[in-house]
C-alpha positions in Angstrom: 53.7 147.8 60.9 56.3 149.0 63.4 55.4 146.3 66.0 55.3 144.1 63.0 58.8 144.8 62.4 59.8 144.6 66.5 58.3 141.4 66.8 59.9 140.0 64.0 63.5 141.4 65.1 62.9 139.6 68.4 61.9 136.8 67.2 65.2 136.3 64.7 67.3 137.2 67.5 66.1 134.2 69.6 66.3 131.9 66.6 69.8 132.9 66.3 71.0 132.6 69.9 68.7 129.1 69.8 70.0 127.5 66.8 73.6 128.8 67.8 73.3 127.6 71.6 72.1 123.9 70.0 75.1 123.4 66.8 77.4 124.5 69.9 76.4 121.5 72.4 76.6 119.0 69.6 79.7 120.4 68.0 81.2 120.0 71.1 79.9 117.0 72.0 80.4 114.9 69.1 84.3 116.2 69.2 84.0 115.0 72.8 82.9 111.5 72.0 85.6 111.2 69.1 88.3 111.4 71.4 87.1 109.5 74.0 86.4 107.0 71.1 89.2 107.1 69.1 91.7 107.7 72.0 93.7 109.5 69.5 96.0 112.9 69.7 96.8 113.3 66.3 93.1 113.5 65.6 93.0 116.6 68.5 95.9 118.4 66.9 94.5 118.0 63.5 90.6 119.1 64.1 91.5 122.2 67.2 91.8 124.6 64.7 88.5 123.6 63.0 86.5 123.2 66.2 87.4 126.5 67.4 86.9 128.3 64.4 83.4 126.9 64.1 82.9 127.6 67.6 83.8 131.4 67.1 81.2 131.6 64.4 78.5 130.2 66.9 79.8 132.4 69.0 79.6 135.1 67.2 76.5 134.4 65.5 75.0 133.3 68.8 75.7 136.6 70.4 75.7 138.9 67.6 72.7 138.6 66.1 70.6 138.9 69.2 72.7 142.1 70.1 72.2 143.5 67.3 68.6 143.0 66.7 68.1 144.3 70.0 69.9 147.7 69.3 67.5 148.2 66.0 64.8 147.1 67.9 65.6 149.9 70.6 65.9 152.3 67.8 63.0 151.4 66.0 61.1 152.0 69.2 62.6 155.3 70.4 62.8 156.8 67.1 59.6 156.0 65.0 57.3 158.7 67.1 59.5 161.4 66.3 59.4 160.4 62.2 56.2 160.4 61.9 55.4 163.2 58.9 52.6 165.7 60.7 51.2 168.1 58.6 51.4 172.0 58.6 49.1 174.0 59.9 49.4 176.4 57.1 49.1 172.7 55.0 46.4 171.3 57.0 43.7 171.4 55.0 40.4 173.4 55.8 37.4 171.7 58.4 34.4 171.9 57.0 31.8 174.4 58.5 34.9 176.4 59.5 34.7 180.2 59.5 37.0 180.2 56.7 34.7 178.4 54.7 31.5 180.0 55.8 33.4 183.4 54.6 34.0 182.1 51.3 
């Protein structure tokens, strides 16, 4: 289950950084190719403030998710072998052909 989970987390985190990294080239790009197309600067000042606010969501997306599926990751891994629930030994229940059990 717990490498389930790991495998999972790194695998979303790639997705992320992938999909990000790819809606960032042709965002880019395509405002690229409008200006050189259109030759226009009112078009620029009109669409910079919506470019970059979609670039700073693929930014942050890009880089945040894999971040922060790396840091549960790293917990999940350093911190699951000290929850694991171990019995008792005053819980544990009795072996069979134990002394105890010969006694009674």
């Amino acid at each position: 289950m717990q490498m389930a989970v790991v495998q999972w987390l790194d695998q979303l985190g790639s997705t992320a950084f992938t999909f990000s990294a790819w809606a960032f080239v042709l965002l880019n790009g395509y405002g690229v190719a409008m200006v050189a197309w259109r030759r226009d600067r009112t078009m620029v000042n009109r669409w910079t403030s919506r470019f970059l606010a979609a670039n700073l969501l693929l930014l942050g997306v890009g880089l945040g998710v894999p971040t922060m599926t790396l840091a549960v990751r790293t917990a999940i891994v350093t911190l699951a072998p000290a929850m694991r629930i171990q019995p008792r030994a005053s819980e544990a229940p009795a072996a069979t052909g134990s002394i105890d059990a010969i006694k009674r």
